[in-house]
C-alpha positions in Angstrom: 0.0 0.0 0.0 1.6 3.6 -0.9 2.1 6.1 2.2 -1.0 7.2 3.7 -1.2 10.8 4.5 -4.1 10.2 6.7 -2.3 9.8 10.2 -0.4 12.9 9.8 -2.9 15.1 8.9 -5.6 14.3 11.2 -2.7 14.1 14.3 -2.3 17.9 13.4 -6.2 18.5 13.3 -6.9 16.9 16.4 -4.3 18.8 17.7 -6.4 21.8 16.7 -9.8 20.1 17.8 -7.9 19.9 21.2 -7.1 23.4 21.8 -11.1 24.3 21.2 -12.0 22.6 24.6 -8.5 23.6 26.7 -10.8 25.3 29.1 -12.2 22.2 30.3 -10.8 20.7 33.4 -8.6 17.3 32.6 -10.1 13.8 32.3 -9.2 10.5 33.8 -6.8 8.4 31.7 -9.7 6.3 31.3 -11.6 7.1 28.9 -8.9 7.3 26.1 -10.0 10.4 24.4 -8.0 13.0 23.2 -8.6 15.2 26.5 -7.9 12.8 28.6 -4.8 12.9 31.1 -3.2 9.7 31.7 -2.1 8.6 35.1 1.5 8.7 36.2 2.8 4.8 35.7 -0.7 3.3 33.9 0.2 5.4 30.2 2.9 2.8 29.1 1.1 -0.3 30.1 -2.3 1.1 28.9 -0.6 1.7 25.5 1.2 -1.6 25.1 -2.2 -3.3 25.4 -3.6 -1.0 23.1 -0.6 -2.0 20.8 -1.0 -5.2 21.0 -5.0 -4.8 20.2 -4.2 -3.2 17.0 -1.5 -5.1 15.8 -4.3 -8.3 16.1 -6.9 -6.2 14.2 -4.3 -5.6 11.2 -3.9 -9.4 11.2 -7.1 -10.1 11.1 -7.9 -7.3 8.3 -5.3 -9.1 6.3 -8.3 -11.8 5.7 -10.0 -9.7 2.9 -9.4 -8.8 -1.0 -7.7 -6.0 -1.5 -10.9 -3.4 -2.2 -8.4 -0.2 -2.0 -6.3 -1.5 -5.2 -7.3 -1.4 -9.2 -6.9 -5.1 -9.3 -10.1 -5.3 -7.3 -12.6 -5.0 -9.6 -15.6 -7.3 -8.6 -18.0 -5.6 -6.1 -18.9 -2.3 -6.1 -16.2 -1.2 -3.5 -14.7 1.9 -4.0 -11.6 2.9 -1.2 -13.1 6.3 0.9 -11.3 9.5 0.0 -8.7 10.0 2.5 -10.2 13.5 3.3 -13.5 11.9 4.3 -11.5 9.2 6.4 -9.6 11.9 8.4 -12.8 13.9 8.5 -14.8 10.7 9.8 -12.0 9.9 12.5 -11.6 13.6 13.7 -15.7 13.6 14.1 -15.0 10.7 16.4 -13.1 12.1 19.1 -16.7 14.4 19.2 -18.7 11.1 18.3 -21.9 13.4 17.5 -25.1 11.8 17.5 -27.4 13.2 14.3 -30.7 12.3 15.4 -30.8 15.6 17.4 -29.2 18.8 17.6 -28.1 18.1 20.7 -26.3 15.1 20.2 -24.5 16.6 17.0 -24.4 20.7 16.6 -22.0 21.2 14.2 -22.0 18.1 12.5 -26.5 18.1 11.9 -25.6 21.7 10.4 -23.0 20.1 8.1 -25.3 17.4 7.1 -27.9 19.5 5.8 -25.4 21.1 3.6 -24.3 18.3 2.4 -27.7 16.9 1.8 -28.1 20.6 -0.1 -25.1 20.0 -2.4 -26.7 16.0 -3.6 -30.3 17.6 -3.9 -28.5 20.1 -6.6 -27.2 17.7 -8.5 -30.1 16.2 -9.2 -31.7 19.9 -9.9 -33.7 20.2 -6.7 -33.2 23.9 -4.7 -35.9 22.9 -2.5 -36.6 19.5 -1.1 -36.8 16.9 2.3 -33.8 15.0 3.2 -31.2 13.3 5.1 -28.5 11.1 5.5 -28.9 7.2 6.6 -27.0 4.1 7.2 -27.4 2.5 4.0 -29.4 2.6 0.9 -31.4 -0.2 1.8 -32.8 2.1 4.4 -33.3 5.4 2.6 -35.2 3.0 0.2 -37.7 1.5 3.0 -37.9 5.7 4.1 -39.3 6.1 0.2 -41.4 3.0 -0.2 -42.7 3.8 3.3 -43.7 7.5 2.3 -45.1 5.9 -0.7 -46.9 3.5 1.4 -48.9 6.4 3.0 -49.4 8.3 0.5 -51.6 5.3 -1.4 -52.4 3.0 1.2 -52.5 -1.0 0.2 -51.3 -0.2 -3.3 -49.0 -2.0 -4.9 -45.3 -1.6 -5.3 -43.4 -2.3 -9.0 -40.0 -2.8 -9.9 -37.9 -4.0 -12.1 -36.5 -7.6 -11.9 -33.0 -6.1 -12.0 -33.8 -3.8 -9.6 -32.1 -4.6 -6.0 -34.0 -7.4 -4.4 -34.4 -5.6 -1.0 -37.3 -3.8 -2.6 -39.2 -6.6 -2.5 -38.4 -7.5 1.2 -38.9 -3.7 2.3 -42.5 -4.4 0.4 -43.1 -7.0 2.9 -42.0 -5.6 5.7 -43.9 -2.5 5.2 -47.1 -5.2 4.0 -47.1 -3.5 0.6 -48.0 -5.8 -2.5 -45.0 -6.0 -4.9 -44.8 -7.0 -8.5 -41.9 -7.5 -10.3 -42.2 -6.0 -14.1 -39.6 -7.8 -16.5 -36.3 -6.5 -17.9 -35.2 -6.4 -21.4 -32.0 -7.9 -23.1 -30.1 -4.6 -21.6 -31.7 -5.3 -17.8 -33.7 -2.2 -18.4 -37.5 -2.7 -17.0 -39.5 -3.4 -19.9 -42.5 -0.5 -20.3 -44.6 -3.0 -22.3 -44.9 -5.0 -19.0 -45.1 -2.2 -16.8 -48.1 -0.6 -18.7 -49.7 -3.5 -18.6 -49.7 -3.7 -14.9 -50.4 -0.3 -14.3 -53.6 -0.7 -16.3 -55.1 -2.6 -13.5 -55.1 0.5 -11.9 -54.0 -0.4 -8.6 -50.1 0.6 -8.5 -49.0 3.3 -5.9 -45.0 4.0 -7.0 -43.0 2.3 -9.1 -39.3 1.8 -8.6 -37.3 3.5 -11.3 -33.2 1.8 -10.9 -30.8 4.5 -12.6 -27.7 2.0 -12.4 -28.8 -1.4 -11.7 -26.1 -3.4 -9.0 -25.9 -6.4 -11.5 -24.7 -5.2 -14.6 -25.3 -0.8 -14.0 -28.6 -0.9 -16.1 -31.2 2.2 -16.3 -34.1 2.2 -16.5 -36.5 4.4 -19.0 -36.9 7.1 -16.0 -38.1 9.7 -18.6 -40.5 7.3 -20.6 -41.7 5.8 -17.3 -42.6 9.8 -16.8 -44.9 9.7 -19.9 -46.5 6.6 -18.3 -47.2 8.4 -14.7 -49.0 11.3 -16.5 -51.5 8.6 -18.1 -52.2 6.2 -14.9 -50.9 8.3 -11.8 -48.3 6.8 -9.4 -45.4 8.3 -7.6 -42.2 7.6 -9.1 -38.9 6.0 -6.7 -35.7 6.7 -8.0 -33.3 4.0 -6.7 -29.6 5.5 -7.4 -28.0 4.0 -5.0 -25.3 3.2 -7.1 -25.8 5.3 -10.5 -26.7 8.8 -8.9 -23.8 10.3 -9.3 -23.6 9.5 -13.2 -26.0 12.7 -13.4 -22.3 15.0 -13.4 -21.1 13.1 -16.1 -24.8 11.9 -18.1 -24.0 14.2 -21.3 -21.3 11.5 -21.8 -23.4 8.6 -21.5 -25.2 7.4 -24.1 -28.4 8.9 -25.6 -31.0 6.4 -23.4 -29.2 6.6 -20.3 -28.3 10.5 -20.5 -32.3 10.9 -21.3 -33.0 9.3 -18.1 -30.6 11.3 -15.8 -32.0 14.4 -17.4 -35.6 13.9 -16.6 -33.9 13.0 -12.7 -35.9 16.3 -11.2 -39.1 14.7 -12.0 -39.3 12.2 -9.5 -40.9 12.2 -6.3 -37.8 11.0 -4.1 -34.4 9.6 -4.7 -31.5 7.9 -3.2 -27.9 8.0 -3.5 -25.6 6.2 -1.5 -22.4 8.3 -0.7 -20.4 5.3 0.1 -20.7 4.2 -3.6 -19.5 6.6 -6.0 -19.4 9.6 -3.5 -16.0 8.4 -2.1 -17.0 7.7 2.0 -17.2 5.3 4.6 -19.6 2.5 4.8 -22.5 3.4 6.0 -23.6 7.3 4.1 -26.8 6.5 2.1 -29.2 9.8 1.3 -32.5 9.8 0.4 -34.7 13.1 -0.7 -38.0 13.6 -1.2 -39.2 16.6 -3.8 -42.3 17.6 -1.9 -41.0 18.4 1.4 -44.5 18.5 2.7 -44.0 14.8 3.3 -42.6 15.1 6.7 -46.0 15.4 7.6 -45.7 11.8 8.0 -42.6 11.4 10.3 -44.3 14.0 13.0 -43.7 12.6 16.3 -43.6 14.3 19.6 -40.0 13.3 22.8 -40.1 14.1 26.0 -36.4 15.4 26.0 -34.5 15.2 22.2 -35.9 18.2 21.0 -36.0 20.7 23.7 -33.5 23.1 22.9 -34.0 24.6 19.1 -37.1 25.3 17.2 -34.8 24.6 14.3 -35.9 21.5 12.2 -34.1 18.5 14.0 -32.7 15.9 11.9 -34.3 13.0 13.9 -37.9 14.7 12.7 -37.5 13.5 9.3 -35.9 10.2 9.5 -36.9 6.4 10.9 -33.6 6.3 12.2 -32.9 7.8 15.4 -29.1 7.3 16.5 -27.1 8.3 13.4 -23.5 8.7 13.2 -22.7 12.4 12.7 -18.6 11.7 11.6 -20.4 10.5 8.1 -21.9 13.9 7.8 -18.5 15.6 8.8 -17.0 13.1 6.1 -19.0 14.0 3.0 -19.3 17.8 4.0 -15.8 17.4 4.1 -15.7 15.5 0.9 -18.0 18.4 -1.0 -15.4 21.2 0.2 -12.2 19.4 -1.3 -14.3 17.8 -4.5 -17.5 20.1 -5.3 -20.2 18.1 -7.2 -19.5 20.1 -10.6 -19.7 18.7 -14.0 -16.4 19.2 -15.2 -14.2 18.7 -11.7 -12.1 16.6 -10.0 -15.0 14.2 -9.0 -16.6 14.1 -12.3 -13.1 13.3 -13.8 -12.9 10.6 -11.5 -16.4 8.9 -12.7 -15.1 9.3 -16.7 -12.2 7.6 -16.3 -13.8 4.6 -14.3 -16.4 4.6 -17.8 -13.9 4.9 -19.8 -11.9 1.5 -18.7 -15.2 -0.2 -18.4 -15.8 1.2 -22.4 -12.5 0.2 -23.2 -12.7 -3.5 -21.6 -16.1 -4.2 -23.0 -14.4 -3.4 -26.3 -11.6 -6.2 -25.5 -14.0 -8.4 -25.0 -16.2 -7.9 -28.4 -13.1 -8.1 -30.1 -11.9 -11.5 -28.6 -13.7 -15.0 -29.9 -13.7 -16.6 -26.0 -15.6 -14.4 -24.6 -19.2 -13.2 -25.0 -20.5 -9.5 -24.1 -23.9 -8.2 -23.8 -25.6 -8.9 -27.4 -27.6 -5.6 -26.9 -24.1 -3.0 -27.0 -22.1 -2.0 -24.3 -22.1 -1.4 -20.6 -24.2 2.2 -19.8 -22.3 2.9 -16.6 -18.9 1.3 -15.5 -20.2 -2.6 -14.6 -19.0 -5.1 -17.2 -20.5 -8.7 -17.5 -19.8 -11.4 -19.8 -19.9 -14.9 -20.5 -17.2 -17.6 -22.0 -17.7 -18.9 -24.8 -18.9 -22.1 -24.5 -20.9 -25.2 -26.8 -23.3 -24.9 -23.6 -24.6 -22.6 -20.5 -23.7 -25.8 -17.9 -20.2 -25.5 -19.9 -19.9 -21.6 -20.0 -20.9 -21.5 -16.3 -17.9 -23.9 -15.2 -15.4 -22.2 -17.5 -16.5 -18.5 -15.6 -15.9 -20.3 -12.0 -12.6 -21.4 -13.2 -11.5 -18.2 -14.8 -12.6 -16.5 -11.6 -10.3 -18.9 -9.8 -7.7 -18.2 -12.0 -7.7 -14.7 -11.7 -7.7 -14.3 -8.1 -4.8 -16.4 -8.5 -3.3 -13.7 -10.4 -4.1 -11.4 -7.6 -6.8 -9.9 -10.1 -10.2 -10.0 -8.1 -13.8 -10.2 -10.4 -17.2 -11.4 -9.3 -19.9 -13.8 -10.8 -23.4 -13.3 -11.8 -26.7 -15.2 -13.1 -28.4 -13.2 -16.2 -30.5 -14.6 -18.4 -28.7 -16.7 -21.3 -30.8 -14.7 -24.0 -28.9 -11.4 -23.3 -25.9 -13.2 -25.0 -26.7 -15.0 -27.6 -30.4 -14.6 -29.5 -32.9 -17.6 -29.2 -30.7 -19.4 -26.8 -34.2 -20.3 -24.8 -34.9 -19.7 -21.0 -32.2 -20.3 -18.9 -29.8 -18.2 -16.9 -26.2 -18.4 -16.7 -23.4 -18.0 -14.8 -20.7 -14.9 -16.2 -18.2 -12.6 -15.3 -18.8 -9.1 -13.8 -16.4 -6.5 -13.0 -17.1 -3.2 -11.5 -14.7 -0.9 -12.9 -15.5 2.4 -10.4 -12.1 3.8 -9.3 -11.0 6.4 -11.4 -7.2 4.3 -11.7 -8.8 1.2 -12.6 -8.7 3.5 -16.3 -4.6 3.4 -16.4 -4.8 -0.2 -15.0 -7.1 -1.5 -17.4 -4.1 -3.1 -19.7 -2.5 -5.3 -17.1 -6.4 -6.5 -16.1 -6.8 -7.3 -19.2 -3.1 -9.4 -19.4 -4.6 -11.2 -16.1 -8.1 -12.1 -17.3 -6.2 -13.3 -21.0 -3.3 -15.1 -19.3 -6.5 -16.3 -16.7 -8.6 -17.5 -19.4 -6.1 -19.0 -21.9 -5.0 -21.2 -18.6 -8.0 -22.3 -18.1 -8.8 -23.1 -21.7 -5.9 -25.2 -22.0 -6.5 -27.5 -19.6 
């Protein structure tokens, strides 16, 4: 791993953080924090053991792929920026609690800015919305609002949309239908129509970046469709939402759904995808902010001491962890969210190694792309050629093997076997998938490709 600039830097800013809270009187050495004044004799021994304890967590954090380097390129994991690692850690020694203003001042101001800057790049000045733990629950926040809003209707997605839409559906005891994908994973509007003709649909699910293969959906057709049958529209970007910097690049179907993005009636976005922070940051907005109607709710003691809107008023959650708003806020001041900077660079050049692979693999006879055309965000997938699915499935587990042998790290996934080769019949089966998100995996892309031949032509041979 190269030298990491983190330990220095935030040694000097907790240094800083320190002098803010001189005034207070000195701490027991036992609680560890950064005010604390250790005892005379019980310093050394107390930071041997904490040593030791550390050296036995690097061992056992040996036991993983290597998700911070370009030759991990299977899941969508994507190494936090170290700004937002020093700012997360230096939140710490505060450990602010979002869910009210008194458990996190500073850092519940800095997530509403934050939460400003994502609203804007979706076009939204005015809106309702927050940070949360994870995308899976700023999606059950969106299907719950949509819940309310048509009570007992029914939920659609796509097949290819993330399956815990389905379980939040029966958590929150809303039906859900899944509407078929066509040969590019896209949900096919043939299908939908003909559910939302039986007149009993409350939202649909709209997937701008799909987590198998980066798919998205119609958003701007499934617009034209709202206006005939009324429904509201959920826009999971959990993973694509930051594509809308860089959309005018993508190609014409994809960039026509990012620009109708302002249309919907909520969205998420999960920070610790593309948006370079710690797991967990997931953001979800509504467009009406008129829906926090629905998350009144009256404490005894959190919200005593501002008349200012309390974080904890708008979201299910109640304990959040106020370092990940200190983390992206930080994140947004070194990288702004503009179309042509730093972070949008960073996007283009993870599409442009996933254009250049896809274009590899067309123009190599063992492998098998997408039949429809090429990836629409930076997930690749792919089969082996092979006389039969039962055949191309084994050769893809082998290559994987091969490959991590190689120290280069893909994943595997089940699509349907028609997406490769026409009239193949029902079936699924087993390919390759790489996510290609770091913005280095672009001047890495020719020794991943040297892996996955070398991988492939071992595997061939026998």
């Amino acid at each position: 791993m190269p030298l990491d600039p983190v330990p220095a830097l935030l040694a000097r800013a907790t240094e800083r953080l320190e002098r803010h809270f001189a005034s207070l009187p000195p701490l027991a050495a036992s609680t560890g924090n950064f005010a604390a004044t250790p005892g005379p004799g019980s310093a050394p021994a107390a930071q041997a053991a904490l040593e030791e304890v550390l050296e036995a967590v690097a061992t056992r954090l040996a036991d993983n792929y290597p998700y911070f380097h370009p030759l991990y390129a299977g899941q969508m994991l994507k190494p936090p920026h170290p700004v937002a690692r020093a700012a997360y850690a230096l939140a710490m020694a505060i450990n602010p609690n979002n869910h009210a203003r008194d458990g996190g001042r500073a850092s519940s101001e800095m997530e509403i800015e934050a939460v400003r800057h994502i609203a804007q790049l979706f076009g939204w000045t005015e809106c309702l919305g927050h940070l949360t733990s994870s995308g899976t629950l700023a999606n059950l926040e969106a299907l719950w609002v949509a819940g309310l809003s048509a009570p007992g209707k029914r939920i659609l997605a796509s097949a290819q949309a993330h399956y815990t839409h389905n379980r939040i559906s029966a958590v929150l005891k809303l039906p859900f239908t899944p509407i078929p994908a066509d040969d590019r994973g896209r949900m096919d509007l043939n299908a939908l129509e003909d559910e939302l003709r039986r007149g009993d649909v409350g939202a649909v699910v709209v997937t701008l970046g799909t987590t198998a293969m980066g798919a998205v959906d119609p958003l701007h057709q499934v617009l034209a469709l709202r206006q005939r049958y009324g429904f509201r529209i959920h826009v999971d970007a959990a993973y694509g939402g930051y594509f809308r910097l860089i959309s005018a690049a993508l190609d014409e179907p994809a960039r026509l759904a990012y620009a109708a993005l302002h249309q919907a009636d909520s969205i998420v976005v999960d920070p610790h995808k593309h948006g370079l922070q710690p797991y967990g940051c997931g953001c979800i907005l509504f467009r009406d902010p008129s829906v926090g109607r629905f998350y009144k709710h009256d404490s005894p003691y959190t919200y005593f001491t501002s008349h200012q809107l309390h974080l904890g008023e708008i979201s299910l959650e109640c304990s959040r962890a106020g370092a990940s708003a200190v983390a992206l806020w930080a994140t947004h001041q070194l990288l702004p969210l503009l179309p042509h900077g730093e972070f949008a660079r960073g996007l283009g050049q993870g599409r442009a190694a996933t254009l250049d692979l896809d274009l590899r693999l067309r123009l190599d006879a063992r492998f098998e792309p997408l039949r429809a055309g090429p990836p629409e965000l930076d997930i690749v997938v792919w089969k082996l050629a092979a006389p039969t699915p039962r055949q191309a499935a084994a050769l893809a587990q082998s290559v994987f093997a091969a490959c991590a042998a190689r120290d280069l790290h893909l994943a595997l996934v089940e699509l349907p076997l028609t997406w490769f080769q026409a009239g193949a019949g029902a079936g699924t089966v087993t390919c390759l998938r790489s996510v290609l998100m770091k913005p280095e995996h672009q001047a890495w892309l020719g020794q991943i490709w040297d892996k996955l031949s070398a991988a492939t032509t071992e595997v061939l041979r026998g």
